[in-house]
N, C-alpha and C positions, 0 to 999 in steps of 0.2 A: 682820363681822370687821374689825378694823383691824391697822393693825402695829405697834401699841403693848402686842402682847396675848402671853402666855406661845407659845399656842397657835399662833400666826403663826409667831414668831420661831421656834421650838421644833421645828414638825410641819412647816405647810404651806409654808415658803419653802424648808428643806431638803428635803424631796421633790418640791419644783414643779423645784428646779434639777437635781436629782439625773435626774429622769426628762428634764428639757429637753434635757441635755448629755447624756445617753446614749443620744439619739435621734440618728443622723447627717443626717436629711433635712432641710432647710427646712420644708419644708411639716407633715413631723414636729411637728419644734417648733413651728410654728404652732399646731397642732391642740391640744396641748399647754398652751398660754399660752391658748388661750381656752378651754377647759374650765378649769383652776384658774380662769382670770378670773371665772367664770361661777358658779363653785362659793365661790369669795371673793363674791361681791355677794351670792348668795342666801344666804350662812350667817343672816345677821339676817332678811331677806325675802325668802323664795325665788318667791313670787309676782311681785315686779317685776321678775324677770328674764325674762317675758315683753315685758312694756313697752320695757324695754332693748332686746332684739332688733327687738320693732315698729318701735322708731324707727331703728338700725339698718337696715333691708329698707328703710324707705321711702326715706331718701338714697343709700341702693345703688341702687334702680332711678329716682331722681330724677336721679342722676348720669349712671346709663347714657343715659335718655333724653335729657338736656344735649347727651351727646357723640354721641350718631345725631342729632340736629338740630339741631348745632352751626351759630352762623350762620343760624339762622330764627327766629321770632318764636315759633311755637308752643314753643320751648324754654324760655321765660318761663314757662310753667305749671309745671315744676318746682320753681323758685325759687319761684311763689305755693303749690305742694302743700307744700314745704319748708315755708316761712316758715309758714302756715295749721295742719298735721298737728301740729309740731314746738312750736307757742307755744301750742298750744291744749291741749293736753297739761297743759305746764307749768300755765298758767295753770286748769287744771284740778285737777291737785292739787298744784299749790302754793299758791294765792291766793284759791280759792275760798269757804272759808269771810272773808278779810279780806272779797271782793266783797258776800258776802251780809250780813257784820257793818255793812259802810259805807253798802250800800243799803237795809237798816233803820234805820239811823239818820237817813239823807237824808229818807224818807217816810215814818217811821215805821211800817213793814210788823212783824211779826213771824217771816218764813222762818225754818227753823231750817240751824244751819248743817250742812253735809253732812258733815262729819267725815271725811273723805278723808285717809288715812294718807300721807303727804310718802315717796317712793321717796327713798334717800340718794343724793346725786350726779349726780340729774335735771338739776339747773343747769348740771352740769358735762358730760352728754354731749349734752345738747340745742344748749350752743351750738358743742362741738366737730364735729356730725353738718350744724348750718347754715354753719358757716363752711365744710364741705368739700364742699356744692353751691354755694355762693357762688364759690366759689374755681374750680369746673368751670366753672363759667356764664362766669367769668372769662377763661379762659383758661390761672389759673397753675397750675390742676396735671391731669394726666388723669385720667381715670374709672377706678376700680379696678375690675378684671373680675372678680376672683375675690370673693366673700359673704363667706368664710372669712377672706381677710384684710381685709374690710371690716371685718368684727365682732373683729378681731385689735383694729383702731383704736383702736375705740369701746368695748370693752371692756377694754383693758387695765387689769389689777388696781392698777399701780403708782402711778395717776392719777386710776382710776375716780370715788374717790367725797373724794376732797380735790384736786385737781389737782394740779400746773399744768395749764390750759386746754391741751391738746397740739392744735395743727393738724395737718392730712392732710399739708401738707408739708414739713412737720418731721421727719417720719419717713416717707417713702413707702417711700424707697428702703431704709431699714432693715428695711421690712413685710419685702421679698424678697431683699435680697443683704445681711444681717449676718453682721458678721465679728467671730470671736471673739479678743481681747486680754487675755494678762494685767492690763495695764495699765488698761482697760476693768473686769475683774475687781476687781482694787484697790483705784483710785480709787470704783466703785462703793459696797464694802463701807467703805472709810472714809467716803463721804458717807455712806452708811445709818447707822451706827455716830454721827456725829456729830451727826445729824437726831433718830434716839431718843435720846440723851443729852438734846439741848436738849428734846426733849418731855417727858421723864421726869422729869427734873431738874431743872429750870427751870417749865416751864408748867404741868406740875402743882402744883409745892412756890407755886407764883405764883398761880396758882388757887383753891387753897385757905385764902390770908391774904387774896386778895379778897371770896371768898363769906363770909369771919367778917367784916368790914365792909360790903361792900354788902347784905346780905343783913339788916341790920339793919331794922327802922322809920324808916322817913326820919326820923323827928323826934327822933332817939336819935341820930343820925350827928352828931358834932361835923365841922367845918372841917378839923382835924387828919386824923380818920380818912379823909374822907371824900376829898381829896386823895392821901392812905395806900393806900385801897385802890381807886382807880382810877389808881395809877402800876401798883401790881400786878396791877390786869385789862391793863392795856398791859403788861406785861411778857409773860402771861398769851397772850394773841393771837398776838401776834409772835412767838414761844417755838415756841408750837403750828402755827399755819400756815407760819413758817417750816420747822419743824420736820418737819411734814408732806414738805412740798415736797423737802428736804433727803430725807429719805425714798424717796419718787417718783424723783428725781432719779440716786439712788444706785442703788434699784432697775432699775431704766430702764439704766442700765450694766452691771451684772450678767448682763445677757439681751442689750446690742448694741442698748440705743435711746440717744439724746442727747437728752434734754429738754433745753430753753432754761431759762436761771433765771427765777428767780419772787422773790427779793427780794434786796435786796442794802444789806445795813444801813441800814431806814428811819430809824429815830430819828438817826442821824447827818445827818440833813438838813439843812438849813437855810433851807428853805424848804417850802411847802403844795406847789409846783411840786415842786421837788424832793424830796419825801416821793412824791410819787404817780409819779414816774419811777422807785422803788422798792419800792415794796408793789405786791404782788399785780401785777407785770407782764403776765402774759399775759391777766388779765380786764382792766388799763387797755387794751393795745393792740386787744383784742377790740373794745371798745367804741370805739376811736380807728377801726379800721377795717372795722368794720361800721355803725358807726351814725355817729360825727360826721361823717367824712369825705361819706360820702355824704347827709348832709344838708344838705352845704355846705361844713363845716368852719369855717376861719377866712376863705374868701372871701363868703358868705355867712347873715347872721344867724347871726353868731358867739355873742353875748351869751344867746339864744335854746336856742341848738346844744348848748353849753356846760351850761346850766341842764338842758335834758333827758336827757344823758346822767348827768349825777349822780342825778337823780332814778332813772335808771333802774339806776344803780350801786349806789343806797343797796334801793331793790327787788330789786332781784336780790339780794341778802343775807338777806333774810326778808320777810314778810306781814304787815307792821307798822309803821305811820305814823311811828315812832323812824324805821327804816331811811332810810324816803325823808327826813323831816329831817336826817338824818343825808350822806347823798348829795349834798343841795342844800346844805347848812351848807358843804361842803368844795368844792360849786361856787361859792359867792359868796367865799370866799376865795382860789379861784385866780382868780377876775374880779378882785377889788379888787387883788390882786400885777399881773395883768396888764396892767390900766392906771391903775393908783394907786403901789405899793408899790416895781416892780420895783424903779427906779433908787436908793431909799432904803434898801433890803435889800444892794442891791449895793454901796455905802458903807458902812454896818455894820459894826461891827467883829464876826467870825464866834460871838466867843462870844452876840453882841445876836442873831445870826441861827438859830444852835441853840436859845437860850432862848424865841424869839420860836416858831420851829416847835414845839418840846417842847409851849408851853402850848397852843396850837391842836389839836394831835395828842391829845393827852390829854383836853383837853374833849372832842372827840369820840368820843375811847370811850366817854365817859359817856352821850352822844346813843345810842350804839351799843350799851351794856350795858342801859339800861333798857326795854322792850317798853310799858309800861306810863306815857303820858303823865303823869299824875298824880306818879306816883313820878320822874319825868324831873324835872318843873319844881321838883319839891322838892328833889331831889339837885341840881341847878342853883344852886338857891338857896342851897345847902349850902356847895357849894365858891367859888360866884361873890359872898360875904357876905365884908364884913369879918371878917376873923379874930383870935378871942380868945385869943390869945398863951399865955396863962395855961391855956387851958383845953388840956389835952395830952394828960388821961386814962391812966390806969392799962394799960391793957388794950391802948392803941396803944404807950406808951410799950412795955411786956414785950414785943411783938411785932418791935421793931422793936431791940430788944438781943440778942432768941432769935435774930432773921435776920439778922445785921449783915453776917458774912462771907457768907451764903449773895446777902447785896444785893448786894454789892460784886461779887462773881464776877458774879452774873445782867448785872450794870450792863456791866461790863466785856467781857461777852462780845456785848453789845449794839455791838461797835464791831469791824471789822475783826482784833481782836488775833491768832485761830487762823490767818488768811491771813497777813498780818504775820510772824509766830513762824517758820511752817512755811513761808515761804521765806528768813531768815533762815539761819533750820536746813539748813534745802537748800543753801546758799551756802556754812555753815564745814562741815559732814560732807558730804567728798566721796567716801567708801566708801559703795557704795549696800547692803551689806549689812548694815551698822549704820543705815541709812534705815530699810531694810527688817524690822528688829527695833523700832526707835522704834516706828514706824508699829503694826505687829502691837501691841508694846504697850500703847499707849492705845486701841486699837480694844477691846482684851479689857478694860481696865482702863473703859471708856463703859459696854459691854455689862453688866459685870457688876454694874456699881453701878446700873443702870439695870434690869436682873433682878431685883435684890435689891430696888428701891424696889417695882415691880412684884408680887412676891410679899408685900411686907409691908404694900399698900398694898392700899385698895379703891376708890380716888380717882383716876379714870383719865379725866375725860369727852374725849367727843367734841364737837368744838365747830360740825363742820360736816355734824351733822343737820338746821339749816334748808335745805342745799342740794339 
């Protein structure tokens, strides 16, 4: 199930709330939020919500044992059960078959590969379940006693299987003392509201003028399109995972949780630096403070540091050697910014420092969109070739007069403007009951165009099935 779906919006989130709120107990509502959770992950594959739980139980009693032999040595086997249990998994069915395709290649062996179906959002609660025995072993958060709201954690529906990366304490105290706010209410339902608009409307309608270009024969892609429709798989991405998150976030309010943001107008960057202190936050800071940090960071084999967590940023995305080119492409250009570029970037006039981020960003969705080496280095070749001016084609030119206004909007929402507007707006209408009808009516005026794309549509993907 996702929540881009009739079925969600329609059945299951009205009756997840309806029975949440008319429950008065905490613990109630606990019970509550993990069955739908539970019943949300297994609608597509109700088998791996064993695995779910498995990993669950194990950092529940890896924690408890943390906090009984807090302060001894034997507590480190936690952390090695965590670390061992939790990545063996992963790498079990997620990367498995890459292992076997790359170790027949190396030796020429013929294994066949094990075809291991990918559980959705493995990625996303395997590092949420390590960083919350990392964090006991630490010190900074206590051991959760009770299973029930352990698996509340680790299963919540709003996060589960697109994120943001939610840490344990982020929300501990939310697990057992939420308080209900209209205001919470609200602002929730306009973040949701705003998050499926941009999914619907945007990353779908963005998706699908990419797949009519990339999806061509590389040797058919002119220059023109081929720039064409990798501005629109960027739009595409960002749309969606933003989107997502926006989603998550809004949900997450609804019920008395605060997720942290997850992105915060990338393409307004101005830099590779600056782009990654924007995208996907809570998987940068994941990897800032589980893996660089403690491999040294910046005081120690920086250069080094630096390179493997990319590597291991662009893997974490999928099972496919684009990915990791992909991860390290955007580490060797936050090395050359860092001791090459800074001071030059920092004089720039800001349009030379948008333009300068824009192209970097956008080549690497190219890295990012192709799976397939061969068809990379041609698409590569496509966009990174002199361009024949002349050649403009028919089929890109109609595309790009049928979407003119639907660009300009997508473009434009790329940027700050709905935060801008709507405080603004908050500033001259000081009657909060004319707020309060605004608001209602662009929430209904999102939903419903986004309903109607929805029902007229069959064109909905999911983008974060590799996870």
């Amino acid at each position: 199930m996702v929540f881009s779906s009739l079925i969600f919006l329609f059945v299951f989130l009205p009756i997840n709330l309806a029975l949440y709120y008319l429950l008065p107990s905490r613990k109630a509502k606990n019970i509550i939020l993990v069955l739908f959770s539970l019943i949300f992950y297994a609608w597509g594959e109700p088998v791996w919500v064993s695995l779910l739980i498995f990993s669950a139980l194990v950092d529940y009693l890896n924690g408890l044992f943390i906090e009984k032999y807090r302060g001894k040595e034997v507590a480190k086997l936690a952390i090695i059960s965590t670390l061992f249990i939790n990545l063996s998994l992963l790498i079990s069915f997620k990367y498995a078959d890459f292992i076997v395709e790359n170790f027949n290649f190396l030796f020429g062996t013929s294994f066949g590969k094990p075809g291991i179906m990918l559980p959705i959002g493995i990625s996303f609660y395997t590092f949420q379940t390590i960083s919350y025995t990392i964090d006991v072993y630490r010190g900074e958060v206590k051991a959760q006693r009770s299973f029930l709201d352990f698996l509340l954690f680790v299963s919540l529906f709003h996060q589960l299987v697109a994120g943001p990366i939610v840490r344990y304490s982020h929300i501990a105290k939310e697990i057992s003392e939420r308080v209900f706010s209209w205001s919470d209410m609200g602002s929730g339902i306009n973040r949701f509201c705003k998050g499926l608009f941009k999914k619907v409307v945007i990353a779908n309608a963005a998706g699908s003028i990419a797949t009519q270009f990339l999806e061509k024969d590389i040797g058919q892609i002119t220059f023109g399109e081929g720039w064409y429709g990798i501005a629109m798989f960027s739009l595409q991405i960002y749309f969606d995972f933003s989107g997502y998150s926006d989603m998550a976030i809004g949900l997450g309010r609804m019920f008395g949780f605060h997720y942290h943001e997850n992105f915060k107008h990338p393409y307004v960057s101005t830099s590779i630096t600056d782009f990654w202190r924007r995208w996907h936050i809570s998987l940068g800071t994941f990897f800032r403070d589980y893996v660089y940090i403690p491999m040294g960071g910046n005081r120690k084999n920086a250069v080094m540091n630096i390179m493997v967590v990319w590597a291991l940023t662009g893997l974490w995305h999928g099972a496919s050697w684009n990915f990791i080119i992909w991860g390290m492409y955007f580490g060797v250009l936050l090395l050359i910014e860092k001791f090459i570029l800074k001071n030059l970037l920092f004089k720039a006039p800001r349009i030379i420092q948008h333009l300068y981020a824009l192209f970097f960003i956008v080549v690497g969705w190219g890295i990012f969109y192709f799976t397939d080496l061969k068809e990379l280095m041609g698409f590569m070749g496509v966009i990174l070739s002199m361009p024949n001016i002349m050649q403009v084609g028919l089929e890109l030119q109609s595309s790009i007069e049928q979407n003119l206004f639907w660009l300009i909007f997508a473009l434009t929402l790329c940027m700050p403007v709905y935060d801008i507007l709507g405080k603004k707006l908050n500033s001259k209408i000081t009657n909060p009951n004319v707020i309060a009808v605004g608001t209602v009516t662009v929430n209904l005026i999102m939903l419903m165009i986004a309903t109607a794309l929805l029902v007229n549509s069959s064109y909905n993907p999911f983008l974060y099935f590799r996870f």
